[in-house]
C-alpha positions as MATLAB code, in Angstrom:
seq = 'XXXXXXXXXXXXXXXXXXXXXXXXXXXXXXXXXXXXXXXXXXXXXXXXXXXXXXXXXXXXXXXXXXXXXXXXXXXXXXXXXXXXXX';
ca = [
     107.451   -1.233  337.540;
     107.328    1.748  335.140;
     105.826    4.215  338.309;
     108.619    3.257  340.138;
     110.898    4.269  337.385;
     109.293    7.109  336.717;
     109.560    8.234  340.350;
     113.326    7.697  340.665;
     113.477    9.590  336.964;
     111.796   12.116  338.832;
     113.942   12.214  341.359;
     117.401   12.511  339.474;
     116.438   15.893  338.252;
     117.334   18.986  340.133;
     114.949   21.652  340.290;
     116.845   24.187  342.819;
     118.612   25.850  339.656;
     115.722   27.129  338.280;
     113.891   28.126  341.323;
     116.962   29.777  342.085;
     117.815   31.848  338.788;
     118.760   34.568  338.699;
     120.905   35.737  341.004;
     120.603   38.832  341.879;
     123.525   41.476  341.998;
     124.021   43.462  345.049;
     125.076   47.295  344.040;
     128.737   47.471  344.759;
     128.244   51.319  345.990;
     125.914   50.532  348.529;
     127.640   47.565  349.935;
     130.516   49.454  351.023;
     128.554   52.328  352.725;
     125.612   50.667  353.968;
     124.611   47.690  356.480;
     121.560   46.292  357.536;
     120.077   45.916  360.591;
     117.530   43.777  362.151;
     114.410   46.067  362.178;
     114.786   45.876  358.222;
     116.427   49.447  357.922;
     119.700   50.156  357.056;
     123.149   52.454  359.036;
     125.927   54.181  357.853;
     128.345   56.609  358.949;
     128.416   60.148  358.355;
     131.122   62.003  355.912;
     133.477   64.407  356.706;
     134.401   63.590  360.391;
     137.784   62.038  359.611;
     140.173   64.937  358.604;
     140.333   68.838  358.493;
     138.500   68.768  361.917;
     140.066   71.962  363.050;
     137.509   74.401  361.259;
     134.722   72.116  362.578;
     133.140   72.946  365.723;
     133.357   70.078  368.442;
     128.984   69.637  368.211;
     129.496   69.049  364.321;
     131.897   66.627  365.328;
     130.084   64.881  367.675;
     127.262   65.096  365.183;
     129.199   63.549  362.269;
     130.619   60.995  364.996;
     126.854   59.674  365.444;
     125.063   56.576  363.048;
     122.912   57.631  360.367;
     119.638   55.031  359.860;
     117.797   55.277  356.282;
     114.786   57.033  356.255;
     111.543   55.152  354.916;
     112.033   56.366  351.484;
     116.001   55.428  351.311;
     115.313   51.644  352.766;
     112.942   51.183  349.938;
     115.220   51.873  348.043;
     118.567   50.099  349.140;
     116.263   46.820  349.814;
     116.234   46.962  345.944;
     119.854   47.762  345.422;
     121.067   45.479  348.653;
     118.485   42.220  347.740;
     120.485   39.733  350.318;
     120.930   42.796  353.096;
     124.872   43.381  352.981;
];
């Protein structure tokens, strides 16, 4: 009798809060430039390729056109500042 009621006592209590806690806080800055992709790296796009093109020559364009991927050192990095990917 008093296992039993110790087992559904057990029972009542949540632990998934405190496994849980804290949350962490994804950086605000890096959310809006950066996404993750499935190899564990990140993309972005470049600056500069969205006005005052005419001084630009049309390989810089393409160029600025292209994704960027985060180097080994960034993706260290933005794993920290990006804990849940995006």
């Amino acid at each position: 009798m008093f296992l039993q009621r110790l087992l559904s006592m057990a029972r009542s209590f949540s632990t998934t809060a405190v496994a849980n806690f804290p949350k962490l806080k994804s950086h605000s800055g890096a959310k809006k430039r950066w996404r993750a992709i499935a190899n564990g790296r990140f993309k972005r796009a470049h600056a500069g390729h969205a006005h005052l093109n005419v001084t630009k020559r049309p390989g810089r364009k393409n160029h600025l056109g292209e994704t960027a991927y985060s180097s080994s050192t960034q993706t260290s990095v933005l794993k920290k500042l990006l804990p849940y990917g995006n």
